[in-house]
C-alpha positions as CSV (number, residue, x, y, z in Angstrom):
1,X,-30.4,-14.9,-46.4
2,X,-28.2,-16.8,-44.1
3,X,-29.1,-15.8,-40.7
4,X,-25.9,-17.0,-39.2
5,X,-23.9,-15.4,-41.6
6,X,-25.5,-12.0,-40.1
7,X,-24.8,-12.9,-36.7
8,X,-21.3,-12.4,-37.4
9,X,-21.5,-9.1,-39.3
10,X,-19.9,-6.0,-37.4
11,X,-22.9,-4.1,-37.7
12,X,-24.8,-6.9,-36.3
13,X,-22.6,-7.5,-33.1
14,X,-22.5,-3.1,-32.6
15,X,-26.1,-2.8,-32.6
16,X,-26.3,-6.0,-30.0
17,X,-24.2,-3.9,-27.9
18,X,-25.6,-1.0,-28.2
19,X,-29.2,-2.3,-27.4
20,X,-27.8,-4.6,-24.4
21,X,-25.9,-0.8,-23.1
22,X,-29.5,0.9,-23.5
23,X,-31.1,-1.9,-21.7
24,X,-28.7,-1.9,-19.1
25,X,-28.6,1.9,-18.6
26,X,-32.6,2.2,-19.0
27,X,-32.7,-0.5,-15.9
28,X,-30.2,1.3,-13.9
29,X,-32.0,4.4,-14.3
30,X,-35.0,2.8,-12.9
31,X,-33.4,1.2,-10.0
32,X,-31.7,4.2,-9.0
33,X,-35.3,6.3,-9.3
34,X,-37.1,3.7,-6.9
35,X,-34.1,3.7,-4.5
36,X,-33.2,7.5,-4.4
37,X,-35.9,8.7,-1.6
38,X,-34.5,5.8,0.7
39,X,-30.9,6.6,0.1
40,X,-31.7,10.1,0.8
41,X,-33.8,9.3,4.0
42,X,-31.0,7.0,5.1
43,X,-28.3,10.0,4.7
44,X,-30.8,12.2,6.6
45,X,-30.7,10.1,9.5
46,X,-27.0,9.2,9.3
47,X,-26.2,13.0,9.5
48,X,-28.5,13.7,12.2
49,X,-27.3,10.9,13.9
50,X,-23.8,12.3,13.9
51,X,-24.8,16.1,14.6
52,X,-26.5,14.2,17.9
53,X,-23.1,12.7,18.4
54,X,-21.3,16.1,18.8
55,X,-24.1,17.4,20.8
56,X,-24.2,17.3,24.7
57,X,-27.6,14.9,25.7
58,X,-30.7,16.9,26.4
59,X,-28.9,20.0,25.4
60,X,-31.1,20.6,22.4
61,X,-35.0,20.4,21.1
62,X,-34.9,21.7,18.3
63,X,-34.7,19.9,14.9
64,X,-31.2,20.3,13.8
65,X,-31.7,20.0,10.4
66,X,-34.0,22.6,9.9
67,X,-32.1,25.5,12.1
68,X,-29.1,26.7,10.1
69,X,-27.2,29.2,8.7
70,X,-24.1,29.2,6.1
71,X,-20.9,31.1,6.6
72,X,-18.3,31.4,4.6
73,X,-15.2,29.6,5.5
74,X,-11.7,31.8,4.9
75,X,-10.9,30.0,1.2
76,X,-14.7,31.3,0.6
77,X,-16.0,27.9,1.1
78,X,-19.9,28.0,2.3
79,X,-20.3,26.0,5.7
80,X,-23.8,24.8,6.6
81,X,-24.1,25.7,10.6
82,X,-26.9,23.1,12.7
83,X,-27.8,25.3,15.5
84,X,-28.9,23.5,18.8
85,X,-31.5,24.8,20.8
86,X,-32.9,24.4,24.3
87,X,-36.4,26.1,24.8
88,X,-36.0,28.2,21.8
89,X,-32.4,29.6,22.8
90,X,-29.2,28.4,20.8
91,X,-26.8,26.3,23.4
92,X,-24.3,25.4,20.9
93,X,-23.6,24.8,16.6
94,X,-22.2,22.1,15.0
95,X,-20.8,21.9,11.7
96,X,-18.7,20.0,9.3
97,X,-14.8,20.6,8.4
98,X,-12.1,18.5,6.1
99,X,-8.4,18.2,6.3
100,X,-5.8,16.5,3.0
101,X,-5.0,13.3,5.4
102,X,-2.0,10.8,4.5
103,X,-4.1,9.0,1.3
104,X,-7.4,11.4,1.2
105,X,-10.1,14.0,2.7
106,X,-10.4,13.5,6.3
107,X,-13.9,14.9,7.0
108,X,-15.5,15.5,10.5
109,X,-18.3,17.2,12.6
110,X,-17.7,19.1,15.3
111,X,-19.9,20.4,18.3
112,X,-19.0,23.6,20.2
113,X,-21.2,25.3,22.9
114,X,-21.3,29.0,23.0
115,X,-18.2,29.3,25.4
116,X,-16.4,28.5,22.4
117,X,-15.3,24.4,23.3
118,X,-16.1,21.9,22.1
119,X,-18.7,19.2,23.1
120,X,-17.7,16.3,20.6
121,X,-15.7,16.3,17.5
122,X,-16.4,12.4,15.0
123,X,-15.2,11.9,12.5
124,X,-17.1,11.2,9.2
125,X,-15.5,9.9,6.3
126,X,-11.9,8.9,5.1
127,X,-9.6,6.7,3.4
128,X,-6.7,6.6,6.1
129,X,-4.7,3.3,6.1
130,X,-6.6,0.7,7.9
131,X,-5.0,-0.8,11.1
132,X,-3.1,2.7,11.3
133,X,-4.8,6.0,10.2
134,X,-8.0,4.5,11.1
135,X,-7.9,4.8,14.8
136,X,-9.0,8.3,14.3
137,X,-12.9,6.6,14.0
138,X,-14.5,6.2,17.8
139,X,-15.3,2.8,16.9
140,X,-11.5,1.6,16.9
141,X,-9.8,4.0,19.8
142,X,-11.4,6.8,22.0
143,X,-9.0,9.0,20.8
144,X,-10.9,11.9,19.3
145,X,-12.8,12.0,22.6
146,X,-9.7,14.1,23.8
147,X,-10.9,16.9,22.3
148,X,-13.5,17.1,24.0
149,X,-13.8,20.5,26.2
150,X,-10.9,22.0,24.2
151,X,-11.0,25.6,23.1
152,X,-9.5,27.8,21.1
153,X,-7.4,29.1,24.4
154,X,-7.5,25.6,25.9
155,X,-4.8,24.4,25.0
156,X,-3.4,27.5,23.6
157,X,-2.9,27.8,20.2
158,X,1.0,27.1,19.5
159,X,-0.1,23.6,21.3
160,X,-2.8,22.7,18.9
161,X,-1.0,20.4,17.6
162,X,0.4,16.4,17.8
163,X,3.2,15.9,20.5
164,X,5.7,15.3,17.5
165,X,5.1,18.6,16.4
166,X,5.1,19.9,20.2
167,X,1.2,20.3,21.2
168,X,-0.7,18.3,23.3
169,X,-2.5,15.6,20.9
170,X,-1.0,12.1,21.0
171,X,0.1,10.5,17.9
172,X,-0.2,7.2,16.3
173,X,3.0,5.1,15.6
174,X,3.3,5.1,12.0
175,X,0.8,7.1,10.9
176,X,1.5,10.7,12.2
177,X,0.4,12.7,9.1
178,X,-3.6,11.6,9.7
179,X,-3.9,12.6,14.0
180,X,-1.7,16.1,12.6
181,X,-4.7,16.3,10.1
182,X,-7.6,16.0,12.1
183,X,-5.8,18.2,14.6
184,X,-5.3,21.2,12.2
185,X,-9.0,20.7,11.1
186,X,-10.1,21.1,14.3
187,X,-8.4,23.8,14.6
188,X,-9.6,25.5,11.9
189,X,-13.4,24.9,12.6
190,X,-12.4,26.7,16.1
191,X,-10.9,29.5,14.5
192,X,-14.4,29.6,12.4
193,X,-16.3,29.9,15.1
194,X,-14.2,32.6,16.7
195,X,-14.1,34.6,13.3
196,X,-17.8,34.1,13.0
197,X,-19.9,33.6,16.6
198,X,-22.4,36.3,16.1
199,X,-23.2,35.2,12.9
200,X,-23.8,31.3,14.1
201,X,-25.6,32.0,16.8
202,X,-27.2,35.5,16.0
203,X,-31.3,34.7,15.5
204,X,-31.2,37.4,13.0
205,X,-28.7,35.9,10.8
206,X,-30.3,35.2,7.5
207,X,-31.1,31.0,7.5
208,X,-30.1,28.7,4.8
């Protein structure tokens, strides 16, 4: 048999691939197995990190990831609620809301103490245009900290929303769509909270 002759076969070259794909796929499984525990721990301590964020300092004791509840959001999707508490008694929730931005989902926490405003909004995740959309992160302006202390009825509702539209929140030049975005969101998750207080911060209310 001419061994080289084989090498060049179709079969030959398929079944080279298709161990070299099972190899490969066997090793990522692997990899991925051994590494899933610390990605998971990581993500743990990234979100806590930003329900902290949100959170006024030494306004909570409690640990935030195991005191919640899950609402029901008006297009009947389920919300995970982190309840903050001070000497067993809820000061404040935080939870998580998304907006359609200019080029992707805009997602954000946001932090509101039983008076209804809000101690921090941060935003998560996005795909906004870098150098434009972008400035919605802390890290490159501190505009999402003027939200802070906002409510539903401060500003009043007709103003929740960017200057161009005629409401109170400045926008950026060029990229208007993403601050509009974030704004509406914001909205929204206050509007939750009005709809659904009792049931945040209600001790009774069945925990997820």
């Amino acid at each position: 048999m001419d061994i080289a002759k084989q090498f060049d076969t179709l079969w030959y070259q398929g079944a080279s691939l298709a161990a070299v794909a099972l190899i490969t796929g066997a090793a990522l499984a692997v990899a991925y197995q051994s590494a899933a525990p610390r990605i998971a721990e990581a993500q743990m301590r990234k979100t806590q990190a930003a329900l902290a964020e949100v959170l006024p300092p030494g306004s909570f004791d409690n640990d935030l990831m195991a005191d919640t509840v899950t609402i029901k959001d008006a297009a009947g999707r389920e919300i995970k609620v982190y309840r903050a508490r001070k000497a067993g008694a809820v000061t404040g929730v935080v939870f998580g809301m998304e907006n359609k931005g200019y080029s992707g989902t805009i997602k954000l926490v946001m932090g509101i103490d039983l008076d209804g405003r809000l101690t921090g909004v941060r935003v998560t995740g996005h795909t906004e245009t870098p150098g434009l959309g972008d400035k919605i992160e802390l890290a490159k302006t501190p505009w999402v900290l003027g939200f802070n202390g906002k409510s539903l009825d401060d500003p009043a509702p007709a103003l929740w929303a960017v200057k161009k539209d005629g409401g109170v929140f400045d926008q950026f030049a060029g990229a208007t769509i993403t601050p509009r975005a974030v704004v509406g969101a914001v909205k929204r998750g206050l509007e939750l909270y009005t709809g659904n207080r009792e049931a945040m911060i209600a001790d009774g209310a069945p925990r997820s």
